[in-house]
N, C-alpha and C positions, 0 to 999 in steps of 0.2 A: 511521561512515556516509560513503559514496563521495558527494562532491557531482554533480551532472548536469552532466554534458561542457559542455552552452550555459549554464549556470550561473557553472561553471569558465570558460569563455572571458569572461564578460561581464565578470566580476569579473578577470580579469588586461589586460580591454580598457581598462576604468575606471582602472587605474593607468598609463597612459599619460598621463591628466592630472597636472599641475603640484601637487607638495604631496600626492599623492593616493596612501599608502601600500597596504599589502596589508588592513586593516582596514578604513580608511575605504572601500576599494571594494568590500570586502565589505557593508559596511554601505547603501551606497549598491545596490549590487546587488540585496539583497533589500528593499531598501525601492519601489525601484522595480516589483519583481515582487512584492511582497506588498501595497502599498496604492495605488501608479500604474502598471495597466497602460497606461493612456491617455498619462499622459506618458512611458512607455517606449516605445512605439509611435509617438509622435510628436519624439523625442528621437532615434530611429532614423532617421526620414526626414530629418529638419530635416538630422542630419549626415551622409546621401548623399547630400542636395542638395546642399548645402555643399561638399562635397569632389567634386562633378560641376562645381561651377559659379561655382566661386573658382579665380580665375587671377591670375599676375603682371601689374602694367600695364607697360605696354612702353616708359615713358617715367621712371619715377619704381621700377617693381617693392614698390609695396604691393600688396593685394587689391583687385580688381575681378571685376565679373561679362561687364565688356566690355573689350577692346581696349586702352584707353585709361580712367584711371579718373576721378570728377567735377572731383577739382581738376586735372588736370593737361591737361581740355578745358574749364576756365574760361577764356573768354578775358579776363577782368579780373584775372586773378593777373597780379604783377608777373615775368615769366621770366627778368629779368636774377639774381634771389635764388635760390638751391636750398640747402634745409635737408638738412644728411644726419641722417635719425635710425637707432635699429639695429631697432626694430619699428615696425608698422601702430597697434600702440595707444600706442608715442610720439609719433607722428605726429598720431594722434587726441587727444590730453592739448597740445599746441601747437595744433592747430585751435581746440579749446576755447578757449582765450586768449582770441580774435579778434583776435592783436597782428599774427600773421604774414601776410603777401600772398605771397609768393612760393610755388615751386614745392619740392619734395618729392624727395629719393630714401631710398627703406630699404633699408638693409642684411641685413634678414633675420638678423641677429646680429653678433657682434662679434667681433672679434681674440679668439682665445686659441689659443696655442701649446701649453699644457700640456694641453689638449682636443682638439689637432688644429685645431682654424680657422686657415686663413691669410688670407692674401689672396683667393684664389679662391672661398671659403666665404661671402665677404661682398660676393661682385658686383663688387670695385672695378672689374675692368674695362671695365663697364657703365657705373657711375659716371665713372669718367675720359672717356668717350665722353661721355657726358650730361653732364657741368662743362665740355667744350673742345668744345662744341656750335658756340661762336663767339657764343653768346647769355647763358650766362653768365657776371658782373660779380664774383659773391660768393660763396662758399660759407659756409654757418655751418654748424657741428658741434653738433649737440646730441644728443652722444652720451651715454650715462651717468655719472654722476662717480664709477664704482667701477677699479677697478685696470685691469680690460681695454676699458670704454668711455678711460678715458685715454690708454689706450696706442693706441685706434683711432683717436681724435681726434689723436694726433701723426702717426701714420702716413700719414693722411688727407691733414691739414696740412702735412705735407710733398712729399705725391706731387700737392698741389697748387699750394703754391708755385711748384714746379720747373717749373709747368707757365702761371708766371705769372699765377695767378687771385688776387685777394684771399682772403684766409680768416680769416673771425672766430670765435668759441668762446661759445658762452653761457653770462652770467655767473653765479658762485655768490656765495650769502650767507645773511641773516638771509632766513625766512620771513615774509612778509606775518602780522603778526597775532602775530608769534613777541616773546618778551620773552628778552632775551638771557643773563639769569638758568638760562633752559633750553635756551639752545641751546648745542651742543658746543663746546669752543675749536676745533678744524679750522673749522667754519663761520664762526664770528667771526672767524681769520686771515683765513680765504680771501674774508669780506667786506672787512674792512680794507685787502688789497694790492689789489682792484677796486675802492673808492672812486672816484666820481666827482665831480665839481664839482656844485655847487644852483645 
């Protein structure tokens, strides 16, 4: 049996998300047209608005629906700080804290050379523009701790150095709540050379 063309499209549209194989978006495809047409019909609009009315900010490059996005037209944020993260929901997971005051740039992803990202792929020169503003003091990296956020946090670190800004890295360790019985030895090193004074 031939599936239906808008059938077939939905269902190779739905594996455009994350995680989201040839079955699962089969599965989600007809689930949606066989017991939600209401939330397919609202799932449609939600993301043509969305992708009508999400734009880069022009000071920091997360989503915004304006210009300029909330934190970075705070005027109580501290502007001398700029956190580099590589996504909008790293950024959003550090908001959450409530530890950080300062201002914001995302990268939109990260170094990787064996993918094709360079430099260009991740805004730095946006960012170099935005760190030597004359306003910013710090930059912190809170990039990922897997192979190619490390590699973007040197890279970073260096093309900011040179350009005499401070640059700190955020630190790794034990998990809040975590019993070190189950956490990995890499995490217990990499707590132990970060040790700080009580």
């Amino acid at each position: 049996m031939k599936t239906p063309s808008s059938l077939a499209f939905l269902t190779e549209s739905l594996r455009a998300l994350p995680g989201i194989g040839p079955k699962s978006a089969q599965r989600m495809a007809y689930h949606l047209l066989q017991h939600d047409r209401t939330g397919a019909q609202q799932l449609s609009r939600a993301l043509a608005q969305a992708a009508e009315a999400i734009r880069h900010c022009e000071m920091c490059n997360t989503f915004t629906e304006r210009t300029l996005c909330e934190v970075c037209e705070d005027p109580e944020r501290d502007a001398s700080l700029l956190c580099v993260v590589e996504t909008p929901t790293d950024q959003l997971m550090i908001e959450q804290t409530l530890t950080f005051k300062g201002l914001y740039f995302v990268l939109m992803g990260r170094l990787s050379p064996l993918d094709g990202v360079g430099p260009k792929d991740i805004h730095l020169e946006k960012l170099i523009a935005r760190a030597t503003d004359g306003v910013v003091a710090e930059v912190v990296l809170a990039t990922n701790f897997t192979n190619e956020g490390e590699a973007t946090a040197h890279y970073i670190s260096e093309t900011m150095k040179a350009r005499g800004l401070k640059v700190s890295r955020l630190a790794r360790g034990v998990p809040v709540g975590g019993e070190l019985e189950y956490v990995d030895a890499g995490t217990i090193a990499r707590a132990m050379l970060d040790r700080r004074a009580t």
